[in-house]
N, C-alpha and C positions, 0 to 999 in steps of 0.2 A: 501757791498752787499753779503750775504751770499748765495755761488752758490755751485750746485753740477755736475760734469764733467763726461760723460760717453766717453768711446771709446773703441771698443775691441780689439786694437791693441797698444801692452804697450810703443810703443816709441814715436807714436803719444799722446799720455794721459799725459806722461812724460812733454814732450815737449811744448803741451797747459799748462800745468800747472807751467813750468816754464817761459813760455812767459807773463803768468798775474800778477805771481810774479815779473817782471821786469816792465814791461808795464804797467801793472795796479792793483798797491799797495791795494789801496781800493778794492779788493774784497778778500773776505774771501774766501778761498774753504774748505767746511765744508764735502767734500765726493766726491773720485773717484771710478770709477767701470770700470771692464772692460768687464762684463755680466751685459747690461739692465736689466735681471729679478732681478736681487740682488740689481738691484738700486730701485728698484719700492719698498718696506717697509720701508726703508731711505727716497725718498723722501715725502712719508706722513703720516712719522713720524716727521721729521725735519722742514719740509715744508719752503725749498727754497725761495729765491725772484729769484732765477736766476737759469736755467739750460742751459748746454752749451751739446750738444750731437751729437755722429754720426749718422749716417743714417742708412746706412749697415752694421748689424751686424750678426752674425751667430744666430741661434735659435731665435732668434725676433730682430726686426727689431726697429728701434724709432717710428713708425707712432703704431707700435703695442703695444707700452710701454706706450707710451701717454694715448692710449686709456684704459689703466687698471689701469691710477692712480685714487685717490680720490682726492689727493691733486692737483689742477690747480692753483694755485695762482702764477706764477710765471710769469715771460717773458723768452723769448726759444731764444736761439742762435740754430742756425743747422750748423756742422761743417762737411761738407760735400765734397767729391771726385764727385757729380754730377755731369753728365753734363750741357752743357751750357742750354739747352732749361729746365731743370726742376729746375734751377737756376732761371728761369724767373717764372715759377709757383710759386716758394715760394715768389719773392716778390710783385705779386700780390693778395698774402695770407697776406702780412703785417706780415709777420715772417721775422725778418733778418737772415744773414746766413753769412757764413766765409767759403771761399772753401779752401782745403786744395792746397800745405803745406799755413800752415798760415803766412798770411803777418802783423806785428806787425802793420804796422799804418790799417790795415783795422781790426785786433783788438780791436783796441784804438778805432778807430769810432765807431764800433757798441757797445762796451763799454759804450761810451758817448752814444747814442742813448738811451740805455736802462736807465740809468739816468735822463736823459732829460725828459721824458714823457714812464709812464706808458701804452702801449697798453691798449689801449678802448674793444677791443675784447675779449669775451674767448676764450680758449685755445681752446676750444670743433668745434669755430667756425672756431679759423685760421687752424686747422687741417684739415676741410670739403674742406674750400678750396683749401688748397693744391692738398689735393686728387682729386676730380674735374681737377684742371685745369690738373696733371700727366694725367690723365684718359681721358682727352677731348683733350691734347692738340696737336693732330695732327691729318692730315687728313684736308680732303674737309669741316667737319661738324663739324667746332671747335665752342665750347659754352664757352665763358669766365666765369666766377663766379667773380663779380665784388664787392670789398666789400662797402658797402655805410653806411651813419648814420644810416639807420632804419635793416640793416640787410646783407643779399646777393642778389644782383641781379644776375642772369642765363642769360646773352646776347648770340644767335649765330652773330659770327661776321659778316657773311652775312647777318644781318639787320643792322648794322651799317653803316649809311650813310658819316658821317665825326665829327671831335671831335675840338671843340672849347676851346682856355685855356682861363683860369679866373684867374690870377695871380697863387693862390696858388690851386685853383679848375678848372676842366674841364665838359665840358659839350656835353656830346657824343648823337649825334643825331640818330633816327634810320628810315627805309623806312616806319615804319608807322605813322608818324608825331608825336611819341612823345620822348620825353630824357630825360637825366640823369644827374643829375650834384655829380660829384663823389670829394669827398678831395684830388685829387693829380692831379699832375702839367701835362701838355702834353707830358713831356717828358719819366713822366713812362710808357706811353703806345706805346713810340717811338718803341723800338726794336723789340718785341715781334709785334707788326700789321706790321708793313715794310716786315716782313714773309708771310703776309696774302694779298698780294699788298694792303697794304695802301700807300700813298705816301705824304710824310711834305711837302708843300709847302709854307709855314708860319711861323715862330715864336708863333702861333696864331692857326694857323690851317693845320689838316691833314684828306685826304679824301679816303673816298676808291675808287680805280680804277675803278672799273666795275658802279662806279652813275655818273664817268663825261660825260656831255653831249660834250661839245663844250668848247675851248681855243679863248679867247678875247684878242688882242695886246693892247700894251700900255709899259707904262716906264720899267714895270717889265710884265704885263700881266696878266691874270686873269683866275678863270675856270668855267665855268657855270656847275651847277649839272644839275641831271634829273629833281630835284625838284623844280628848277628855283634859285633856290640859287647862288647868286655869288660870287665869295674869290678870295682874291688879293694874288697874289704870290709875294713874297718878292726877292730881288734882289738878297742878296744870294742863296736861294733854286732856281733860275731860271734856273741854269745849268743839275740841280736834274731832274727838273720836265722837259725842253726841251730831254735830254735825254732819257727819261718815254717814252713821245711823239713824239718826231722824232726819236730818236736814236742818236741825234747829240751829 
């Protein structure tokens, strides 16, 4: 896979580059840079399948470099010192990412990733939502940017009522009776809502705090939403959710 590596700082670039030469033979690297701008006439001249980049760099930045190429044909690694929470933006943008220092087997995975299936998205698109979710993601009046098959949807999490898994799909309900069914599993949307009180009480299903009406006893127990909706709490989650609820 012929990739090209940016980072402005030379022991880091170094170092990625010898990591994929040990790790992962199969990639070509056909161009490092340690100025973004110098990398932008290379890559669309060259035109990459693969670019691995930092984030924070002096004089432009990657979200800036992106946006002034012609050539998108690629898939994007973000190699990144981020923190945790804009860690969670990129992967509800469907851009993967490698936080530094780089750890070889989470190399190796995203590697294999990029192999395995070509991103569906343009680049034009996973970029918006990056930015979005950076832009929206904190605060009382967060707006998720959700990516689905026909495009983005724009949810504020306070209309999400609670999210149901479908094997490898989930289907997120919202307070004015209608949902979404999005390609990823429940558990991507685990970390990042548990910030916002939602609470798992399921395997199956996670709800937001603020639509449970009333707690139903039984083997494991149950919740009733506002909407009349009712959801079994599973046995493991019941220490989760009594704590929620009593404190216990």
């Amino acid at each position: 896979m012929r990739t090209i590596l940016i980072d402005d700082e030379p022991l880091s670039l170094e170092s990625l580059e010898n990591d994929l030469h040990t790790y992962c033979p199969e990639i070509e690297i056909i161009g490092t840079f340690l100025a973004p701008e110098e990398a932008i006439p290379v890559i669309d001249e060259l035109k990459p399948e693969l670019l691995m980049t930092d984030i924070q760099m002096p004089r432009m930045n990657a979200f800036t470099m992106l946006s002034q190429l012609k050539w998108t044909g690629f898939d994007l690694l973000l190699v990144t010192a981020y923190n945790k929470y804009a860690v969670k933006a990129f992967e509800f943008s469907a851009i993967d990412y490698i936080l530094k220092p780089v750890d070889p087997v989470k190399l190796v995975k995203s590697i294999n990733k990029v192999k395995a299936s070509r991103q569906s998205q343009a680049i034009e698109e996973k970029l918006a939502l990056i930015m979005h979710n950076l832009k929206f993601g904190k605060g009382n009046n967060y707006t998720l940017a959700i990516p689905t098959s026909d495009g983005v949807e724009f949810a504020e999490i306070e209309s999400i009522v609670h999210l149901k898994a479908e094997t490898n799909y989930c289907t997120i309900f919202f307070n004015d009776t209608t949902k979404l069914i999005v390609s990823k599993p429940l558990k991507h949307f685990c970390d990042i809502l548990c910030e916002h009180n939602f609470l798992r009480i399921h395997q199956s299903h996670m709800v937001n705090t603020k639509y449970i009406k009333s707690y139903r006893k039984g083997a494991a127990g149950s919740l009733v939403l506002k909407d009349g909706t009712n959801l079994p709490i599973s046995r493991s989650q019941k220490p989760y959710v009594n704590k929620f609820l009593f404190g216990e």
